[in-house]
One Martini backbone bead per residue (centre of mass of N, CA, C, O) as a GRO file, in nm:
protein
  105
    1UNK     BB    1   0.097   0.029   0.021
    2UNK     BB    2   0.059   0.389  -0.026
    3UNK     BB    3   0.150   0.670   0.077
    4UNK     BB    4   0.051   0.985   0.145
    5UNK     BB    5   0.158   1.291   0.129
    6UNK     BB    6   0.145   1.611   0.236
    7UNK     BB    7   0.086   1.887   0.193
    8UNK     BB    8   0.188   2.210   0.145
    9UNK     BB    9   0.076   2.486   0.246
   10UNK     BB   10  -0.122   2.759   0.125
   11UNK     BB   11   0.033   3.085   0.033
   12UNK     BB   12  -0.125   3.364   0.112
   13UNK     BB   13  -0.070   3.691  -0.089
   14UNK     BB   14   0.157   3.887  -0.177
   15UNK     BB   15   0.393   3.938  -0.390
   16UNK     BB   16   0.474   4.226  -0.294
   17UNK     BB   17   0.529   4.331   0.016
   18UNK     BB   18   0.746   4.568  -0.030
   19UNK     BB   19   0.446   4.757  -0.236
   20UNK     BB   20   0.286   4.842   0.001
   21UNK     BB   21   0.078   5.028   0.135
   22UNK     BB   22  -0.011   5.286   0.334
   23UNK     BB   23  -0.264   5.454   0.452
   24UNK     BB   24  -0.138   5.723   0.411
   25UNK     BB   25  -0.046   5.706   0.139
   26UNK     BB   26  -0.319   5.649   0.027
   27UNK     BB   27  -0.474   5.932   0.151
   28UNK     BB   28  -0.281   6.107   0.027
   29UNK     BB   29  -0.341   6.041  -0.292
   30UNK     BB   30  -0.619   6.088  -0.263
   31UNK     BB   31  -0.572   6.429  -0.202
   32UNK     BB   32  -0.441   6.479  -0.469
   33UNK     BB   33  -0.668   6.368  -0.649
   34UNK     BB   34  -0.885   6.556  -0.552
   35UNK     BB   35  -0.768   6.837  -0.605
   36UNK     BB   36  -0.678   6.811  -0.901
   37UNK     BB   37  -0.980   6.760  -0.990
   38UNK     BB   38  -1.110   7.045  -0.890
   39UNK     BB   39  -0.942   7.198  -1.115
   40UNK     BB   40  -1.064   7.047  -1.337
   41UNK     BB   41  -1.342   7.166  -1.274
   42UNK     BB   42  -1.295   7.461  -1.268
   43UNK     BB   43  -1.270   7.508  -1.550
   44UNK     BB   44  -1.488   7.405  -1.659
   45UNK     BB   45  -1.719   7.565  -1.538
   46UNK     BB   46  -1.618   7.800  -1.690
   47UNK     BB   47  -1.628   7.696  -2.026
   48UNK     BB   48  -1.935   7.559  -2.072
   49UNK     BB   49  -2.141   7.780  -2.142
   50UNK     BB   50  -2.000   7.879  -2.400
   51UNK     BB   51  -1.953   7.575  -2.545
   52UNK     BB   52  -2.250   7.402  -2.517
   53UNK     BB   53  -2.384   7.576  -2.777
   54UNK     BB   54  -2.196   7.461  -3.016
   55UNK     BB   55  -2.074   7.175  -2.836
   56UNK     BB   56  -2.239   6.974  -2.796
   57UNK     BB   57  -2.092   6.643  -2.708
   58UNK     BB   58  -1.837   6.698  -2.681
   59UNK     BB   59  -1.490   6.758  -2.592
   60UNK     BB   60  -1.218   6.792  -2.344
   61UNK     BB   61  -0.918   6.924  -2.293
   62UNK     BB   62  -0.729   6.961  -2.007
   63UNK     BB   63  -0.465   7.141  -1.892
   64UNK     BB   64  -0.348   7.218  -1.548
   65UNK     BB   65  -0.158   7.431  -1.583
   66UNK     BB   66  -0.261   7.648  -1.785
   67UNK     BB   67  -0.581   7.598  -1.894
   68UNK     BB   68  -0.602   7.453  -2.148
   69UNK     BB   69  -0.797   7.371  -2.435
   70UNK     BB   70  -0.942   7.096  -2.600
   71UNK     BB   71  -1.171   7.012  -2.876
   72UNK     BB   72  -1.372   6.739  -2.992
   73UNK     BB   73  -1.607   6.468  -3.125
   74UNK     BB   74  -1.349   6.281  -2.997
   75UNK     BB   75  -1.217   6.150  -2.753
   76UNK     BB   76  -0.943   6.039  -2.833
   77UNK     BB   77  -0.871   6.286  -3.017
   78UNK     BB   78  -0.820   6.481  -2.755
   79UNK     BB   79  -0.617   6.293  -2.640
   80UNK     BB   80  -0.449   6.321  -2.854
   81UNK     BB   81  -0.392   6.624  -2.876
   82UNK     BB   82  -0.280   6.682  -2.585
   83UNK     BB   83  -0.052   6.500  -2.578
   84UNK     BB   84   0.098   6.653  -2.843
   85UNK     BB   85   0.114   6.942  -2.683
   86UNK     BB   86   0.135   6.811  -2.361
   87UNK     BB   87   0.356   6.535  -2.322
   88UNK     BB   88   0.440   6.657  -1.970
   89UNK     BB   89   0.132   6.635  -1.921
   90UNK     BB   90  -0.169   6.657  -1.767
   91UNK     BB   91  -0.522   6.523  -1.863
   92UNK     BB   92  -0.863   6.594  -1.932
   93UNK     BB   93  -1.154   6.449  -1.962
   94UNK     BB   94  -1.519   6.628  -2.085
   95UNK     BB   95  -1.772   6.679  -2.173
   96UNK     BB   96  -2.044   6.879  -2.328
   97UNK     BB   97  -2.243   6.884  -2.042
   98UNK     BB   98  -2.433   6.906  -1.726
   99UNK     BB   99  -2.166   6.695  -1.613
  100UNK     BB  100  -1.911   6.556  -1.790
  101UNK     BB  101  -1.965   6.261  -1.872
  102UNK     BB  102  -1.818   6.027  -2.065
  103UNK     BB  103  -2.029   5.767  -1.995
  104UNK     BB  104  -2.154   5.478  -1.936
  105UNK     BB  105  -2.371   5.254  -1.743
   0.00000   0.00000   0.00000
């Protein structure tokens, strides 16, 4: 008869463990990225009055160090827009409706 060996136990958990943020980092980061995104919704709401009237559902793309933006009808030609022409800035995209939002649900 021949005996089982017992498996040895299976070791659950994260594959880099010393990549883990702290939770300070993690809430550090929250607070950088909604100050950030609160920049770029009040330049859309400074331009969307003027925009929305002749662009309705077009696309704007927002760079936030200069406040410049270039808008588009299709989104991605937007963000491709964007990054030709601001490279190392980061930048929002935005539709030109009454709330701002790009996609359906």
């Amino acid at each position: 008869m021949t005996q089982l060996t017992p498996k040895p136990p299976t070791r659950r958990g994260r594959i880099f463990p010393e990549r883990t943020l702290s939770p300070e980092e993690l809430a550090r980061r929250k607070a950088e990225n909604e100050a950030q995104y609160q920049r770029y919704r009040a330049i859309f709401e400074r331009v969307r009055p003027e925009l929305i009237q002749e662009h309705y559902g077009w696309y704007i793309a927002i760079e936030l160090n200069s406040g410049n933006y270039l808008i588009d009808e299709d989104k991605e030609v937007a963000h491709k827009k964007a990054h030709e022409k601001y490279p190392n800035s980061d930048h929002c995209v935005f539709c030109l409706n009454e709330t701002g939002a790009t996609g359906r649900i």
